[in-house]
LOROTI-553403 format. One record per atom (N, C-alpha, C): residue in three letters; chain; atom name; x, y, z. Coordinates in steps of 0.001 Angstrom, whole numbers. Last residue first. Layout:
REM residues N
["ALA", "A", "CA", [X, Y, Z]]
...
REM end
This chain:
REM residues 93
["UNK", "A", "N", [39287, 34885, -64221]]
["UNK", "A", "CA", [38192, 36125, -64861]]
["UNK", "A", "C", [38772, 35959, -66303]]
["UNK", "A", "N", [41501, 34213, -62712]]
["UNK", "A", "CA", [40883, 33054, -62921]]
["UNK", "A", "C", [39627, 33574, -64474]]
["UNK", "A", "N", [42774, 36717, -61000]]
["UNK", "A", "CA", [43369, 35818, -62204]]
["UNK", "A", "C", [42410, 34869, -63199]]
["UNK", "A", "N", [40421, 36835, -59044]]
["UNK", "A", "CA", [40752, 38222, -60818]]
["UNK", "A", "C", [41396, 37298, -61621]]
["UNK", "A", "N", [41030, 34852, -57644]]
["UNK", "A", "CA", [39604, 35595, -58030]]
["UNK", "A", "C", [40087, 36011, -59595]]
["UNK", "A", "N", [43680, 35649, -56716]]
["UNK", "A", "CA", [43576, 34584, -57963]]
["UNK", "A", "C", [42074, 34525, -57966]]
["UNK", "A", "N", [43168, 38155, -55495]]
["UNK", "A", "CA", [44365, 37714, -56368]]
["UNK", "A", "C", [43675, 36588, -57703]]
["UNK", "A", "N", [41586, 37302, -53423]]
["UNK", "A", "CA", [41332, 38093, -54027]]
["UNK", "A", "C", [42325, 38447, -55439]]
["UNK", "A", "N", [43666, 35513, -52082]]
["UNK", "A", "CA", [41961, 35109, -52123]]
["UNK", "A", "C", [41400, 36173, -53706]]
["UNK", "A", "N", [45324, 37153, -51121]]
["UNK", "A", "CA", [45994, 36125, -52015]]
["UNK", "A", "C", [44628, 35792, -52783]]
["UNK", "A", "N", [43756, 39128, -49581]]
["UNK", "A", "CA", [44154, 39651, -50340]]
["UNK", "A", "C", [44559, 38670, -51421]]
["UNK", "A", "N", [43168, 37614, -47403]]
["UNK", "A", "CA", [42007, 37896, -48039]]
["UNK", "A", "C", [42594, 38593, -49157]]
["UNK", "A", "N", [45725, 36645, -46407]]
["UNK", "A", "CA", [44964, 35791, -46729]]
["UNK", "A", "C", [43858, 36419, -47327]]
["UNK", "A", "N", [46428, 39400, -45458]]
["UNK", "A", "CA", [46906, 38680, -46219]]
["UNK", "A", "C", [46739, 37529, -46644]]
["UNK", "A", "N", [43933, 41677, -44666]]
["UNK", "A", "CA", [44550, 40315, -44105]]
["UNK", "A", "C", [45679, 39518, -45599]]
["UNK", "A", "N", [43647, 45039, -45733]]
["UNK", "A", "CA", [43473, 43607, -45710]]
["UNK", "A", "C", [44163, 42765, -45038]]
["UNK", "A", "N", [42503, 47939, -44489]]
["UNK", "A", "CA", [43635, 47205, -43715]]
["UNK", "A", "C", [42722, 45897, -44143]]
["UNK", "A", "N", [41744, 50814, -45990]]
["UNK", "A", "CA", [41232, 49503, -45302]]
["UNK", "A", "C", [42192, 48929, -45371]]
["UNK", "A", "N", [41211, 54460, -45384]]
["UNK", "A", "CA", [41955, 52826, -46065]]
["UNK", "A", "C", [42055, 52228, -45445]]
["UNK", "A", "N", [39557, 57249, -46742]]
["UNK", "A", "CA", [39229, 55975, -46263]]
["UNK", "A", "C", [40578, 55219, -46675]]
["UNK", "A", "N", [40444, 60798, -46372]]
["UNK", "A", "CA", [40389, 59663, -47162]]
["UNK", "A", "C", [40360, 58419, -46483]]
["UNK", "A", "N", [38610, 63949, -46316]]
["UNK", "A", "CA", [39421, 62605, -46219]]
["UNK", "A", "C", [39612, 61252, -46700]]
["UNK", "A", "N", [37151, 65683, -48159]]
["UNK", "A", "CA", [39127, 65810, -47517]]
["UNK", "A", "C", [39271, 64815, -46661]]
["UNK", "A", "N", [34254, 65111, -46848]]
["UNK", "A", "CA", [34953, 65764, -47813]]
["UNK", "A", "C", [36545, 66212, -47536]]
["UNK", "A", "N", [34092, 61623, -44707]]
["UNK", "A", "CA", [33575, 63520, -45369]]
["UNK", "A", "C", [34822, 63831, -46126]]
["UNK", "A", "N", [32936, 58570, -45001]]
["UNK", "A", "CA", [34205, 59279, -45581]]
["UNK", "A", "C", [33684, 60860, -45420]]
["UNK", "A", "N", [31652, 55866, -43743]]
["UNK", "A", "CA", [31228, 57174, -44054]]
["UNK", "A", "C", [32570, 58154, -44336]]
["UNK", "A", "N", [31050, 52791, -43608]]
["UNK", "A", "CA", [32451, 53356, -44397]]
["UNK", "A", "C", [32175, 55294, -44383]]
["UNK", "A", "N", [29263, 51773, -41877]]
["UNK", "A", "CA", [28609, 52199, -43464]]
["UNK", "A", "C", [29951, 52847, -44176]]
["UNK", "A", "N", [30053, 51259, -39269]]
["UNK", "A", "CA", [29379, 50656, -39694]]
["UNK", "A", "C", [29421, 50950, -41909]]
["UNK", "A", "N", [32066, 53187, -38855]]
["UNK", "A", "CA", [32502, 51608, -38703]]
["UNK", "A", "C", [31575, 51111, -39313]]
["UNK", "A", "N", [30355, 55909, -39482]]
["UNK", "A", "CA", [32290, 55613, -39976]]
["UNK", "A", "C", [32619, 54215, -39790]]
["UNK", "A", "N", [27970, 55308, -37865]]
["UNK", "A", "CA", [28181, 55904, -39800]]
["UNK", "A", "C", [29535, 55574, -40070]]
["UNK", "A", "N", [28838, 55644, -35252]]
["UNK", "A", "CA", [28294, 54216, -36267]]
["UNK", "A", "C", [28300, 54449, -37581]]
["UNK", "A", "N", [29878, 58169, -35675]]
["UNK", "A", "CA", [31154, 56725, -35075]]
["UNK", "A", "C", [29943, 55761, -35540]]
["UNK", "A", "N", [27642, 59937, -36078]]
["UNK", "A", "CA", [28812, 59765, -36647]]
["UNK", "A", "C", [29967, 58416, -36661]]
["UNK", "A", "N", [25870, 59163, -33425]]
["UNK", "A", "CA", [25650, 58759, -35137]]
["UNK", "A", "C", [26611, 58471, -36023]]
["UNK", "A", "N", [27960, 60081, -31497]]
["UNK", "A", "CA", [27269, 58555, -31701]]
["UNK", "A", "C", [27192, 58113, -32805]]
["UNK", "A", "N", [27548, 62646, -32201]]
["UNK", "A", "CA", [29110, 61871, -32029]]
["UNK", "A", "C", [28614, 60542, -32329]]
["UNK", "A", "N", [25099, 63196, -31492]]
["UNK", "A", "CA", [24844, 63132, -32683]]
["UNK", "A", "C", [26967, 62498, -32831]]
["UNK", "A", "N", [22819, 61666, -29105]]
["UNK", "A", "CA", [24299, 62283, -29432]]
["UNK", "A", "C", [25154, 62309, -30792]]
["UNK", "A", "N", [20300, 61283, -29969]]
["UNK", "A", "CA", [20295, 62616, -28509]]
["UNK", "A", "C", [22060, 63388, -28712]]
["UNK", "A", "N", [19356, 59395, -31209]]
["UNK", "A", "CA", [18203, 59768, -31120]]
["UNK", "A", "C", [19333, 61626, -30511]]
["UNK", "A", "N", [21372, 57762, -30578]]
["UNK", "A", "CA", [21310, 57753, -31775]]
["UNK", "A", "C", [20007, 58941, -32028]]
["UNK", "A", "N", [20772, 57022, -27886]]
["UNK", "A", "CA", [21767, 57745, -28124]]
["UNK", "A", "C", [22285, 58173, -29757]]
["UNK", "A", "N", [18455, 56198, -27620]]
["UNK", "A", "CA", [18425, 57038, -27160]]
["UNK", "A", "C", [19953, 57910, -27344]]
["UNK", "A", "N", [18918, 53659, -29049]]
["UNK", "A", "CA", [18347, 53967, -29554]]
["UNK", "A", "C", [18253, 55568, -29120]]
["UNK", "A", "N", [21335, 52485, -26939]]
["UNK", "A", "CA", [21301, 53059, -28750]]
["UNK", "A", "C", [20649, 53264, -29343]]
["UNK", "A", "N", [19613, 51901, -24641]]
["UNK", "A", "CA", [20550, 52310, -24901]]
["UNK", "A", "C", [21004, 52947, -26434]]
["UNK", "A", "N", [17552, 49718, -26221]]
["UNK", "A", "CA", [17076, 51235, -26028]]
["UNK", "A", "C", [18210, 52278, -25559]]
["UNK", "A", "N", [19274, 47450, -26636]]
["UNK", "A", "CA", [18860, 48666, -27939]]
["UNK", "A", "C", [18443, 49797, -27642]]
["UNK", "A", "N", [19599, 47509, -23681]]
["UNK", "A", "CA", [20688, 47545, -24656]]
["UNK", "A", "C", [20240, 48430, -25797]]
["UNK", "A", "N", [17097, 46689, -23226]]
["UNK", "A", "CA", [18046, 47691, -22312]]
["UNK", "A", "C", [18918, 47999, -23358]]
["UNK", "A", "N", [16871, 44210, -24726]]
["UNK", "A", "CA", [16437, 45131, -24919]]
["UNK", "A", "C", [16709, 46731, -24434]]
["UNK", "A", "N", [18974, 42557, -23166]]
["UNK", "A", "CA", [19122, 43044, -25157]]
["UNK", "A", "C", [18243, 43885, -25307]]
["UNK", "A", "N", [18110, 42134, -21172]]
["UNK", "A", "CA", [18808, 42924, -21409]]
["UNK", "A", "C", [19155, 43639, -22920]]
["UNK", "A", "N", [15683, 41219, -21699]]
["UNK", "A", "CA", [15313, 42044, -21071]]
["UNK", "A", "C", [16782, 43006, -20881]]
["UNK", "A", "N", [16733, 38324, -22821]]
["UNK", "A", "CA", [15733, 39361, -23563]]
["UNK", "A", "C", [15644, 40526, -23320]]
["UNK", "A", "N", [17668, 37489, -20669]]
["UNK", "A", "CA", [18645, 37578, -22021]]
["UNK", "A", "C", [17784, 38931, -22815]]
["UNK", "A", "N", [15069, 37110, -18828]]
["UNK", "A", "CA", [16546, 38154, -18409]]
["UNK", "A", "C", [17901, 38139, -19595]]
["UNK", "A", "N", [13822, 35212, -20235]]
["UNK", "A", "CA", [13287, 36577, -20093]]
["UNK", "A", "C", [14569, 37255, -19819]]
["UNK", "A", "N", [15648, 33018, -19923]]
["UNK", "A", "CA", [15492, 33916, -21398]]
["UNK", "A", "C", [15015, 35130, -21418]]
["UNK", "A", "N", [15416, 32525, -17757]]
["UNK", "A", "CA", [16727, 32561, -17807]]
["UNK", "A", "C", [16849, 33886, -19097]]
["UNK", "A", "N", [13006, 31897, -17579]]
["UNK", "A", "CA", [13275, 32898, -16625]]
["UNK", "A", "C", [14828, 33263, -16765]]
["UNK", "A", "N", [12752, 29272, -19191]]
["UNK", "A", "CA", [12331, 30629, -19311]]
["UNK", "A", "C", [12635, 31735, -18769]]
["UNK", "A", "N", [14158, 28177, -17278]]
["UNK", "A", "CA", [14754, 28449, -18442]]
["UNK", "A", "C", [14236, 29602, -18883]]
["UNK", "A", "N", [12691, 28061, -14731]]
["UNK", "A", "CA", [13653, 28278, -14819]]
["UNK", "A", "C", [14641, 28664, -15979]]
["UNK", "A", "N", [10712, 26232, -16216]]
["UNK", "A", "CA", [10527, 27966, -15232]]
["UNK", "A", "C", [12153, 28633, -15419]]
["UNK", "A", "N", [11914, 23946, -16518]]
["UNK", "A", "CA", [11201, 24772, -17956]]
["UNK", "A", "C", [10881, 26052, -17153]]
["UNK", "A", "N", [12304, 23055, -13842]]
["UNK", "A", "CA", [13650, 23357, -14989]]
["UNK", "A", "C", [12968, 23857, -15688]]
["UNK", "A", "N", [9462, 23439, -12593]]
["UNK", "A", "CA", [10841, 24192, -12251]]
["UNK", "A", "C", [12099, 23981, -12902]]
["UNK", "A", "N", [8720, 21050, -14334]]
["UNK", "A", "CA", [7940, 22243, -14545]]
["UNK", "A", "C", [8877, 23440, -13897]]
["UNK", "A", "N", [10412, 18747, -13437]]
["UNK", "A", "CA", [10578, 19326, -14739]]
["UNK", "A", "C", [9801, 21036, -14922]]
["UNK", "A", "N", [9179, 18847, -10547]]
["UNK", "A", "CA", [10778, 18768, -10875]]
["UNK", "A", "C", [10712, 19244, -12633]]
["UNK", "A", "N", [6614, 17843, -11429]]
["UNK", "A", "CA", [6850, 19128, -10548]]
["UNK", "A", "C", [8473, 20003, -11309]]
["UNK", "A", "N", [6841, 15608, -12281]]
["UNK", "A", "CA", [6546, 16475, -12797]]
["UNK", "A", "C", [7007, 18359, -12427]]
["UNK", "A", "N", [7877, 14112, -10074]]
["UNK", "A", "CA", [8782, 14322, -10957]]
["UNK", "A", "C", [8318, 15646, -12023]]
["UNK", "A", "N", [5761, 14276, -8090]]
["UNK", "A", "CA", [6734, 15575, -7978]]
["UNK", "A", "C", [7742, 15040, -9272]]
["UNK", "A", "N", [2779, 15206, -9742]]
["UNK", "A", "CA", [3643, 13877, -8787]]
["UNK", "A", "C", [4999, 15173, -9309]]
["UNK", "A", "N", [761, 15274, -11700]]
["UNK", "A", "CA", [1293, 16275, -10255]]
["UNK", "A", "C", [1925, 15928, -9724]]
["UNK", "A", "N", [-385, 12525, -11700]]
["UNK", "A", "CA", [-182, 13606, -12778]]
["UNK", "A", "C", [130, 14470, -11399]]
["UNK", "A", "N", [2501, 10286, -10708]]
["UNK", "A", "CA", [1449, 10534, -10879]]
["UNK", "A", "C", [815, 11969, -11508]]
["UNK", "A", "N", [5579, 9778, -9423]]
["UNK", "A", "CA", [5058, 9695, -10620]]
["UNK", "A", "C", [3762, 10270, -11501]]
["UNK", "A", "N", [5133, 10056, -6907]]
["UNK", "A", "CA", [6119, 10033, -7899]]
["UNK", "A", "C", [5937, 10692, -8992]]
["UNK", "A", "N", [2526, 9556, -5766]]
["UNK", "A", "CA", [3821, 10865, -5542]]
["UNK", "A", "C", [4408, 11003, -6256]]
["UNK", "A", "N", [2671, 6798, -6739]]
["UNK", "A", "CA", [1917, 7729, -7216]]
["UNK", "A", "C", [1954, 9268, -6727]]
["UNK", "A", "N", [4740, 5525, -5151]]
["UNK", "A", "CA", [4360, 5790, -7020]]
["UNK", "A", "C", [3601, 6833, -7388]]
["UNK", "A", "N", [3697, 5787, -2882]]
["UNK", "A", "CA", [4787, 6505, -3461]]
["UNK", "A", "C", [5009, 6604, -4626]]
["UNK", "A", "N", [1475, 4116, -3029]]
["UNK", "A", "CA", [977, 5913, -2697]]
["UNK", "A", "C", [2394, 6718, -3175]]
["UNK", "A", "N", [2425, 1586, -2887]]
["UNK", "A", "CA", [1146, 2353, -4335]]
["UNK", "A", "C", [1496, 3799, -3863]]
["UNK", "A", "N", [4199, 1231, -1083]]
["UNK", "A", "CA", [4553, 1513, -2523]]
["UNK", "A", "C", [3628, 2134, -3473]]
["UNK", "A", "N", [1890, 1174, 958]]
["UNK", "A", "CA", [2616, 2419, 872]]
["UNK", "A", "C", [3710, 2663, -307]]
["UNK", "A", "N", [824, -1199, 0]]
["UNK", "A", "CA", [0, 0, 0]]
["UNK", "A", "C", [866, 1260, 0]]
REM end
């Protein structure tokens, strides 16, 4: 009798193995909300500073999009592996 009732603790619908899984899937979730909740902190960080410091704009315009103003000049630093790459590309044309 007291094996039936522990099985069925166990095991049973509500039985604590269940239990036990329903606090790892809480737990994950709760892991993701706080991934989420920073990435969002985050964009709104750059969103308010894209919005307020116009230095900001500028330094993502120059790394992000190559932005060059008038009298200067852009130059990019290849890898010497992307350059050999780029070599026999053209040769091959």
């Amino acid at each position: 009798m007291i094996i039936g009732w522990a099985y069925i603790f166990f095991t049973g619908q509500g039985g604590w193995l269940e239990l036990q899984q329903e606090r790892e899937a809480l737990a994950t979730l709760e892991a993701e909300v706080a991934a989420l909740e920073a990435t969002n902190d985050s964009l709104r960080d750059v969103l308010w500073k894209m919005e307020n410091d116009p230095a900001f704009v500028e330094r993502m315009a120059r790394e992000e999009y190559g932005l060059v103003l008038p009298g200067e000049h852009l130059y990019r630093l290849v890898k010497k592996d992307s350059v050999g790459a780029a070599d026999s590309l053209s040769a091959d044309d």
